[in-house]
C-alpha angles and dihedrals in degrees: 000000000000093000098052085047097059086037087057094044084057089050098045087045086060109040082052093051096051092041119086157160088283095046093050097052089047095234084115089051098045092039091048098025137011101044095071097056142218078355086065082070091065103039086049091061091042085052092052089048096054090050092051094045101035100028087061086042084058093050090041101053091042092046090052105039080041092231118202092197138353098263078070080058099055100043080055086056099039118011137257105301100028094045093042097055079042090059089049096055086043087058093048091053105036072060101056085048090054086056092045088053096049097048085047084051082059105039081057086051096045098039107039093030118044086228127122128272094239094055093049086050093043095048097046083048092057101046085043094059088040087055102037098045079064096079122230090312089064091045092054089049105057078038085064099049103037100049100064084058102063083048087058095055095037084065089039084065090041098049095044091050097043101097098031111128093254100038090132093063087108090071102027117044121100127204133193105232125112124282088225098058087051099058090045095051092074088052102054081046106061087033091061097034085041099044084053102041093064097083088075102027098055100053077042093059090040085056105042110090096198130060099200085065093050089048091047093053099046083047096056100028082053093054093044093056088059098050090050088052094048094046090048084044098045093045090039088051094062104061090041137169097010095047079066097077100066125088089227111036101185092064097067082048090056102031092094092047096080139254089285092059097038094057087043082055092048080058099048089056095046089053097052090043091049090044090057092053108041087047088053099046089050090051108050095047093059084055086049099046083062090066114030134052095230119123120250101248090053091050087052087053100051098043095059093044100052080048086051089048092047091039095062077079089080141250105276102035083066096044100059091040108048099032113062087049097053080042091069097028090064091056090074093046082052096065104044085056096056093040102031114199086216091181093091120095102241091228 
C-alpha cells in the first residue's frame, strides 16, 4: 500500500504539474485538439503515448545521472556549454510562466469575485511561498488533493455532455487543416508541457529510490493526462464550431449546470493555476540554489516577488509573447529526449 501510494502521488505530481490554466478553460484543448475533428481522437492518443513514454524517461535519466536540477538534466542532453546556455533560457522562461500564472491567479479573483487584482496576486503569492517552502513532499501533497479534483470535474463534462444532440462529434467532425499540421500539433504539445515540467520531474526522479515507482507513476499520470484530453475533447466537440469563439471555452459548457458548478469550476482553474506555479517556482529555485549561496527559503521568496512585479503587465500580454517562443525552442529539447546524447558528464 505504501508503495502505490508514493507511485500515485508521482503520478498526481505529474499530471499537476502538466495541467494547467489553459487546460482547464479548454483554449489548450480546442487550439491543440478539437479543432481539427474526428483526427483530434487519435492525436490525443498519440499525445498520451509520448507522456507515458517520454514523462518516466525524465524521471529515469534524472534518477539515474542523480540530477540536482534540471539544468543537471540538460547538460546530460546537450553538453556543458549548450546545455548549460539551454538551462538559462529555460529559467527565463519557467519565470515569465510564473508571472503568467500569477496574473491569471488575479484576472480569477477580479472576474469571478468582485475583488481586486492585487488580492487575488498577493494571496496566491502567500499560499505559493507556505507550500513551496514545504519541499518536494509539500508539493506532492496539494498535488494529491488537488488532482482528483480536476478528474471530478473532467466526468462532470462528460456526464453533462453525454446525451447532447451532437454528442458523436468526437468521432464524427471533419475539419479542413493539413494533416500534416495535426499530427504536428501533439507534438508541440507534449514538447512545451514536457520541457516545463521538468522543473518538477527531474528533482521527482532524483528523489524516488525506486525506479518501479517512477515507472508506475509515469505510466498512470500519463494515462491520466489523456483521460482528461479526451473528456475535455469529447465534451468541447459537441458544441463545435461555434464553442471556438470564446476566450474560455469550458464556461459556456458549464453555464447551464448551475451556480453551484460554475463556482466549483472557478476552483478547478485556480488549482491548476496554483499547481503550475508552485511546480515552476520549486523548481527554479533549486536551479538557482546551484548557483547561488542563498538559502532556499530567500530564493522562494524572490522569486516570487520579481513573478508578482512582471506579472502587474497583465495575463494575456505574457501569454502571447512568451508562449509561442518557448513553443519552438522545446522542439529541440524534444528531440534530444527522445534521442539522449548519453556521452556528457552530468556535472
Amino acid at each position: 500500500m505504501k508503495s502505490w501510494g508514493t507511485t500515485l502521488q508521482i503520478a498526481f505530481t505529474y499530471i499537476g504539474t502538466v495541467v494547467g490554466a489553459g487546460f482547464a478553460t479548454g483554449q489548450e484543448i480546442l487550439q491543440f485538439f478539437t479543432r481539427y475533428g474526428w483526427m483530434a481522437t487519435l492525436t490525443i492518443l498519440l499525445a498520451g503515448l509520448l507522456f507515458i513514454w517520454l514523462g518516466t524517461k525524465v524521471m529515469l535519466l534524472a534518477h539515474q545521472i542523480q540530477a540536482n536540477s534540471y539544468e543537471d538534466l540538460n547538460r546530460y542532453l546537450f553538453g556543458q556549454k549548450l546545455g548549460q546556455a539551454f538551462s538559462w533560457f529555460s529559467l527565463v522562461v519557467l519565470f515569465g510562466i510564473n508571472a503568467v500564472m500569477l496574473a491569471g491567479a488575479g484576472s480569477v479573483f477580479n472576474q469571478h469575485f468582485n475583488l481586486p487584482y492585487q488580492y487575488g496576486l498577493l494571496f496566491t503569492l502567500l499560499l505559493a511561498y507556505f507550500v513551496i517552502t514545504g519541499g518536494l513532499k509539500a508539493l506532492m501533497a496539494v498535488n494529491t488533493i488537488v488532482v482528483p479534483s480536476m478528474f471530478l470535474f473532467s466526468i462532470l463534462m462528460v456526464v453533462a455532455t453525454f446525451h447532447s444532440p451532437l454528442a458523436g462529434n468526437w468521432l464524427t467532425l471533419s475539419s479542413d487543416y493539413n494533416p500534416i499540421r495535426i499530427w504536428t500539433a501533439p507534438l508541440l504539445y507534449v514538447a512545451f508541457n514536457l520541457a516545463t515540467a521538468q522543473a518538477v520531474l527531474v528533482p521527482l526522479g532524483a528523489a524516488t529510490k525506486n525506479p518501479l515507482h517512477l515507472k508506475r507513476g509515469g505510466l498512470i499520470g500519463g494515462i491520466g493526462i489523456s483521460l482528461m484530453l479526451l473528456g475535455g475533447h469529447f465534451a468541447l466537440s459537441s458544441q463545435m464550431p461555434g464553442i471556438s469563439q470564446y476566450e474560455i471555452p469550458m464556461t459556456h459548457l458549464i453555464v447551464r449546470l448551475g451556480q453551484g458548478v460554475q463556482l466549483a469550476f472557478v476552483g478547478v482553474i485556480f488549482s491548476e493555476i496554483f499547481t503550475t506555479l508552485i511546480a515552476n517556482v520549486y523548481g527554479l529555485t533549486l536551479q538557482l540554489q546551484q548557483r547561488t549561496k542563498l538559502q532556499y527559503n530567500t530564493l522562494v521568496l524572490a522569486i516570487l516577488l520579481c513573478s508578482y512585479a512582471v506579472g502587474q503587465i497583465g495575463f494575456s500580454t505574457l501569454l502571447s509573447t512568451l508562449y509561442p517562443i518557448f513553443g519552438m525552442i522545446s522542439m529541440v529539447w524534444f528531440v534530444r529526449i527522445v534521442r539522449p546524447r548519453g556521452a556528457a558528464s552530468p556535472r
